[in-house]
C-alpha positions in Angstrom: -46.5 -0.6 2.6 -44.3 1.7 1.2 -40.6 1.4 0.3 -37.9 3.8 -0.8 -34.5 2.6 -2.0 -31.0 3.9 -0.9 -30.9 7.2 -2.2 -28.6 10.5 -2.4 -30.3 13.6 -1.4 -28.1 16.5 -2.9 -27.1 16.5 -6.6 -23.1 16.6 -5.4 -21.9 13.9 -4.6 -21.3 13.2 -0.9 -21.2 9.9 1.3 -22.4 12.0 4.0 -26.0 12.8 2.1 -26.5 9.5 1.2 -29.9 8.1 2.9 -30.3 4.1 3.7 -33.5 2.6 2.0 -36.2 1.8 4.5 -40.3 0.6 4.2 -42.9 1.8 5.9 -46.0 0.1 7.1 -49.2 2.1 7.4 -52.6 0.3 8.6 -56.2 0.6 8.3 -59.6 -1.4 10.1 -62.7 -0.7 10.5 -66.3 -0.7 9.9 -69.0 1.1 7.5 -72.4 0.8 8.2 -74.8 1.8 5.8 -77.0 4.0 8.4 -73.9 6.7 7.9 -72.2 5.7 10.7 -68.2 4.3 10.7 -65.6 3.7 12.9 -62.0 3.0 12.0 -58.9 2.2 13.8 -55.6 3.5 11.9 -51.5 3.6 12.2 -49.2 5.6 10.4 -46.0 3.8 10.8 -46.8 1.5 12.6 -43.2 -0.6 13.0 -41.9 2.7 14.2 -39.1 2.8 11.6 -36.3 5.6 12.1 -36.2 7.0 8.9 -34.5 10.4 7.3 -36.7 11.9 4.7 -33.6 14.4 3.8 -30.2 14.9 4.5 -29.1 18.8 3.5 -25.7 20.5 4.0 -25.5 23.3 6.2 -25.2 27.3 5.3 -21.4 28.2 4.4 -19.5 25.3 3.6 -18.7 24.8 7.4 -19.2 20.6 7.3 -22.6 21.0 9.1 -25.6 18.8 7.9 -28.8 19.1 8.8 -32.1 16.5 8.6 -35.4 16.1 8.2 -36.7 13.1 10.5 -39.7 10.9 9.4 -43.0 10.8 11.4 -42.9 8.7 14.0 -45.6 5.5 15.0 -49.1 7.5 14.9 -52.3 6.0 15.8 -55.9 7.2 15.4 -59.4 7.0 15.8 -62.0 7.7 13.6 -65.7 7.8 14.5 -68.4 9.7 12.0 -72.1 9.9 11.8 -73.8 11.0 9.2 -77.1 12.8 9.9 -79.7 12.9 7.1 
């Protein structure tokens, strides 16, 4: 789990840049054998929490902003062998 407070993301201050604390959940199951072989089952995300990562404002001064958006709900697969 992972959790970031309410934060501002520009040194000015601005109510516009100021970004909403949120958590997000990551997962992992699986199995390890101990003939090399694994298999895991994973989730990045996995409530599928809209999140900003940064606010910015735009070029100029003209009252643009612009964001970076967090990942979105991933899931995975992960098979390995190991031959000896």
């Amino acid at each position: 789990m992972f959790y970031r407070s309410e934060f501002s993301s520009s040194p000015s201050h601005s109510q516009f840049l100021n970004i909403d604390g949120y958590a997000v959940a990551n997962a992992r199951l699986g199995f390890r054998g101990d003939n090399g072989f694994s298999l895991f089952l994973w989730s990045r995300n996995l409530t599928n929490t809209n999140y900003f990562e940064i606010l910015l404002p735009g070029a100029g001064n003209a009252g643009h902003y612009a964001a970076v958006l967090g990942d979105p709900r991933t899931m995975g697969l992960t098979l390995k062998f190991n031959v000896k």
